[in-house]
C-alpha positions in Angstrom: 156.8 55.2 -128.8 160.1 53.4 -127.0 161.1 51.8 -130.1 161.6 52.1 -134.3 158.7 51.8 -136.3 158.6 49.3 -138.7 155.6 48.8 -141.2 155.7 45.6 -142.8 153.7 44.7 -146.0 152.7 41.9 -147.9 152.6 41.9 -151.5 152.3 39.9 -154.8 152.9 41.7 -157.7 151.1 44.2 -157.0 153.7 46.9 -157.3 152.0 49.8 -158.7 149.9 49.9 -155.6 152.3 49.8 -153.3 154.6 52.3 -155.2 152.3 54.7 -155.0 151.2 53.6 -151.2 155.2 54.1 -149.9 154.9 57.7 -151.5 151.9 58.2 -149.5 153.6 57.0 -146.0 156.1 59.4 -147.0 153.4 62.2 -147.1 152.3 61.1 -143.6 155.8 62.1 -142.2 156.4 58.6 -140.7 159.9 57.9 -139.7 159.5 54.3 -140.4 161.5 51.4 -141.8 159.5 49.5 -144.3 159.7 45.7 -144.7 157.9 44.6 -147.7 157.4 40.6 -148.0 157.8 39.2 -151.3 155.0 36.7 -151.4 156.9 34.6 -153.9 155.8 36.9 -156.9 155.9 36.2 -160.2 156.9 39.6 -161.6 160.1 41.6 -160.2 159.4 45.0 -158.4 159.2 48.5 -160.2 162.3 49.7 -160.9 161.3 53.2 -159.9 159.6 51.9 -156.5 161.9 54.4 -154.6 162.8 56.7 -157.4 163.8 59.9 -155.8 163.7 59.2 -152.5 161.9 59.6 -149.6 161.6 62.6 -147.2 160.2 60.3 -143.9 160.8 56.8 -144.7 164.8 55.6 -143.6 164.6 52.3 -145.4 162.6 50.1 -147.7 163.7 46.6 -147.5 162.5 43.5 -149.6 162.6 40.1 -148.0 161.8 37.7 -150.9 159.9 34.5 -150.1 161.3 31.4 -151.6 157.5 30.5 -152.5 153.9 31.8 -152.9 152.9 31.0 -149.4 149.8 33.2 -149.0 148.9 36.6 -147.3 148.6 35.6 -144.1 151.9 33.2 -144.0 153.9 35.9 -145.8 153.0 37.8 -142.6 153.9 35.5 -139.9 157.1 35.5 -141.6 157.7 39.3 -141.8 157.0 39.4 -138.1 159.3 37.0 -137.3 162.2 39.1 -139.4 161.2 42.0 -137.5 161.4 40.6 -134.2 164.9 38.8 -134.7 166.3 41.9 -136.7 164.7 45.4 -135.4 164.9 45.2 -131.4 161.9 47.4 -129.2 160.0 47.8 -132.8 156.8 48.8 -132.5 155.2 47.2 -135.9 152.6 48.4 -138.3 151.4 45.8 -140.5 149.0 46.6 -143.4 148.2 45.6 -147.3 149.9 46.9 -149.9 147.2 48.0 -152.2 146.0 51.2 -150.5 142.9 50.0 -148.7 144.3 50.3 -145.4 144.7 53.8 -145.5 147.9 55.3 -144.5 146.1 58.3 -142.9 144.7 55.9 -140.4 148.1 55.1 -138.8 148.5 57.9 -136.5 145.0 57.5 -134.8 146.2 54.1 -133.9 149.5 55.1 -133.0 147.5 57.5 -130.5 145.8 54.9 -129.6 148.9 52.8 -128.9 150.4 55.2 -127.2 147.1 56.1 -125.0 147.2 52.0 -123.7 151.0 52.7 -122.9 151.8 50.2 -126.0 150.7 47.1 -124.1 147.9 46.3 -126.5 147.5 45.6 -130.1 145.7 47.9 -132.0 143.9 47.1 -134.9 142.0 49.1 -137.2 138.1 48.3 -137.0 136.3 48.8 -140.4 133.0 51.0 -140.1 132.5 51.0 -143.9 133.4 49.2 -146.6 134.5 49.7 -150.1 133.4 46.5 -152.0 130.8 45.4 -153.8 127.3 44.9 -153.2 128.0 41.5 -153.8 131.1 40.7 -151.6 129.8 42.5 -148.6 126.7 40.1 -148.8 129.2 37.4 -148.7 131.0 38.9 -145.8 128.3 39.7 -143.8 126.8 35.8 -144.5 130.1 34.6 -142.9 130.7 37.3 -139.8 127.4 35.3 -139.1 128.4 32.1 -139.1 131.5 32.9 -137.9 130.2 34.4 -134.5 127.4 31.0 -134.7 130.6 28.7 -134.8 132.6 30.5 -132.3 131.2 32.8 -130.2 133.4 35.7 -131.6 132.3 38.3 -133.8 134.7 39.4 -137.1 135.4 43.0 -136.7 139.0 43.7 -138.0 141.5 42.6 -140.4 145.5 42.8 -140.3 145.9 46.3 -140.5 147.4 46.7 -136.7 150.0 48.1 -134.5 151.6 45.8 -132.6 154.2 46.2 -129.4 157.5 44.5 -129.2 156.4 42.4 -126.1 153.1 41.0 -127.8 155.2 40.7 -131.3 157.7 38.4 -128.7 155.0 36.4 -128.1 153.2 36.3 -131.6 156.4 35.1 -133.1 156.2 31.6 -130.9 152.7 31.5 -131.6 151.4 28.7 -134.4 148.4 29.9 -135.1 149.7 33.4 -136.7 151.0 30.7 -139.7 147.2 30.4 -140.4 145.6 34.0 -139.9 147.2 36.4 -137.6 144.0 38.5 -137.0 142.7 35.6 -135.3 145.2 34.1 -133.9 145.6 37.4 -132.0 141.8 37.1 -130.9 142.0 33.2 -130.2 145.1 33.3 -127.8 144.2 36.6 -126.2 146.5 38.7 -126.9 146.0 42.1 -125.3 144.2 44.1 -128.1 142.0 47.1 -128.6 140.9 48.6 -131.8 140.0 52.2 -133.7 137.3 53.2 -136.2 138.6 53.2 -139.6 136.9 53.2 -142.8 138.4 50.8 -145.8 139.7 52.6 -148.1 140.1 51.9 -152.1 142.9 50.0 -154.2 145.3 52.7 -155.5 146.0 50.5 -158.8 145.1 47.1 -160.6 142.5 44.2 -159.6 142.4 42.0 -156.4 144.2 38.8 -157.1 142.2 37.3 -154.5 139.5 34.5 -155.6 136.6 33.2 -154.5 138.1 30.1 -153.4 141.2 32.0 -151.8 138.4 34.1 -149.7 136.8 31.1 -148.3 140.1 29.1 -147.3 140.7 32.8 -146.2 137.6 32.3 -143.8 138.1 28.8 -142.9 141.5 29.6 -141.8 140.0 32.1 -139.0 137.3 29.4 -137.6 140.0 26.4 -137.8 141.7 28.5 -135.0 139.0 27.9 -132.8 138.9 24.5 -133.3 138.0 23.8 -129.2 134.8 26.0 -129.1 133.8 24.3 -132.4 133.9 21.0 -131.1 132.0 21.4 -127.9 129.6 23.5 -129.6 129.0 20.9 -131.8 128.7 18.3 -129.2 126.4 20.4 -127.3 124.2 20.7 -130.8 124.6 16.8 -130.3 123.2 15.9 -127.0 120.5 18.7 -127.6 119.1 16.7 -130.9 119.2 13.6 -129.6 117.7 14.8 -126.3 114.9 16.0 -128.5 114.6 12.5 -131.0 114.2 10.8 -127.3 111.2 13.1 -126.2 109.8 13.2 -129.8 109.5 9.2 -130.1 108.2 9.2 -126.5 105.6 11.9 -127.1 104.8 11.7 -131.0 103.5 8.7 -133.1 106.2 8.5 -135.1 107.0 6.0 -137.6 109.6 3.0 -136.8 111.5 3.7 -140.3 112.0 7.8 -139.0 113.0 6.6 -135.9 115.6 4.3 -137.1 116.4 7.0 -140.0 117.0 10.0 -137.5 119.0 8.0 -135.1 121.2 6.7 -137.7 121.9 10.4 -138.6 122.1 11.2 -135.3 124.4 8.8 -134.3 126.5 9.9 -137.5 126.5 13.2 -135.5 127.6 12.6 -132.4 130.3 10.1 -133.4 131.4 12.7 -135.5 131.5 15.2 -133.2 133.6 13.7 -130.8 135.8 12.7 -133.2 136.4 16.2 -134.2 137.0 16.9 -130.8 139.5 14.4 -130.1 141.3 15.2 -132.9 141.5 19.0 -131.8 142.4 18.2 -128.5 145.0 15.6 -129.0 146.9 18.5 -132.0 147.6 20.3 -128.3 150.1 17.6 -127.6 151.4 16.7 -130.8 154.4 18.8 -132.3 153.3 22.2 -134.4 154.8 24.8 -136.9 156.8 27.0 -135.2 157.3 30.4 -136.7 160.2 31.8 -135.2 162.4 28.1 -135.5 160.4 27.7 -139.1 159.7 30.8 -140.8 163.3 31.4 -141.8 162.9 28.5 -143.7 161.4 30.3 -146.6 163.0 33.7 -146.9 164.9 33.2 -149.9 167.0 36.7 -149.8 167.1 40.1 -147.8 167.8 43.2 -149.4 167.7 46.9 -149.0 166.5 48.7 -152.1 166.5 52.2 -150.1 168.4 53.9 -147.6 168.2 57.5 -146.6 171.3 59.3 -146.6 171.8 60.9 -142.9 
């Protein structure tokens, strides 16, 4: 690597997990500075969250949010700290409940290094840990993801990312709504390495079923352009067939008039949906690096190794 590395993690009270998960980064011997984003949380940190030390990590620093903002926000705003703050890092960002594994890091650090740290690397899950029930659910929405967009779901956030593409990424609105694919979307450079998900080190999930779908939604809102010429597409290929039907079939005057009203309906909304998209291209956005900085509420450093 040509720079630090800096692993940067999201969390929400969920400090027994990611106590124990520091203490297993340590164990991986990475020399690492860790950034952990307080996601606004409602219960202070661990006292003992660096109790003794560590014999890899340099520094554990906690940059507070001034709000709950979400997951994904909380990490558009730690990559913008760590691009105005750590020059040439080469950032690692990942969960704080231990289900991106910390063993996984230095197969995508090979990785990294194998693509001469031009791409980003993210880890590709190849088995899951969830229930029977969830993975139903996810698998129900990679589908209608890739229907929708073209695009098939295959990673998360758990990624290495180079200082040049983290440059970029940081200037980038769409990481405000789901970095994964926002990364994907823009076309970012990017490769990926078989991992399996691994289990949560401590506690329950505080994610909901209604935080998972806005989770989702968030991901195919990205590719708002390819939505709205697929659905114009669906458009013209309904009503092409409602024209050959009425010309070929006996239909009835009153499901003619029914199925071109809801046709109609269709295609008007369609286009507006596409106008809409298009016109957001000109109109003025969030900016992460002039806006995140907004939100951080304090910085400080809760660890530092002694040289």
């Amino acid at each position: 690597m040509t720079g630090p590395l800096v692993i940067a993690i999201p969390v929400y009270n969920d400090w027994a997990s990611l106590r124990l998960l520091l203490r297993a980064l340590d164990r991986m011997g990475l020399t690492a500075q860790v950034v952990i984003i307080d996601d606004g949380s409602t219960a202070e940190p661990q006292p003992d969250l660096c109790e003794g030390g560590f014999a890899s990590l340099g520094q554990v620093s906690i940059l507070r949010l001034r709000r709950n903002l979400g997951h994904q926000r909380a990490i558009s705003i730690g990559l913008v700290y760590v691009q105005q703050h750590v020059p040439d890092a080469v950032t690692v960002v990942m969960d704080g409940d231990g289900e991106d594994k910390p063993e996984d890091i230095p197969a995508m650090l090979r990785k990294f290094e194998a693509e001469d740290g031009r791409k980003i690397i993210f880890a590709e899950r190849t088995r899951r840990s969830e229930s029977a029930l969830f993975q139903i659910c996810y698998g129900t929405y990679r589908v209608v993801h890739l229907i929708l967009t073209g695009v098939q779901v295959r990673v998360g956030n758990f990624s290495v990312i180079p200082y040049r593409a983290l440059s970029g990424l940081v200037v980038t609105a769409e990481i405000w709504n789901h970095y994964a694919a926002a990364v994907l979307a823009t076309r970012v450079p990017h490769d990926s390495v078989p991992t399996a998900r691994g289990k949560r080190l401590s506690g329950k999930s505080s994610l909901n079923f209604v935080a998972l779908v806005v989770h989702g939604l968030s991901a195919i809102s990205l590719y708002g352009d390819r939505l709205g010429v697929r659905l114009l597409s669906l458009s013209a290929v309904l009503m092409a067939l409602l024209i050959g039907g009425v010309l070929v079939s006996p239909w009835t005057g009153n499901l003619v008039g029914l199925l071109t009203i809801l046709l109609t309906q269709l295609v008007l909304m369609s286009f507006l949906f596409a106008y809409i998209t298009l016109s957001n291209r000109s109109s003025a956005s969030f900016l992460p690096l002039r806006d995140c900085p907004y939100f951080v509420d304090s910085v400080r450093v809760i660890y530092m190794k002694r040289s």
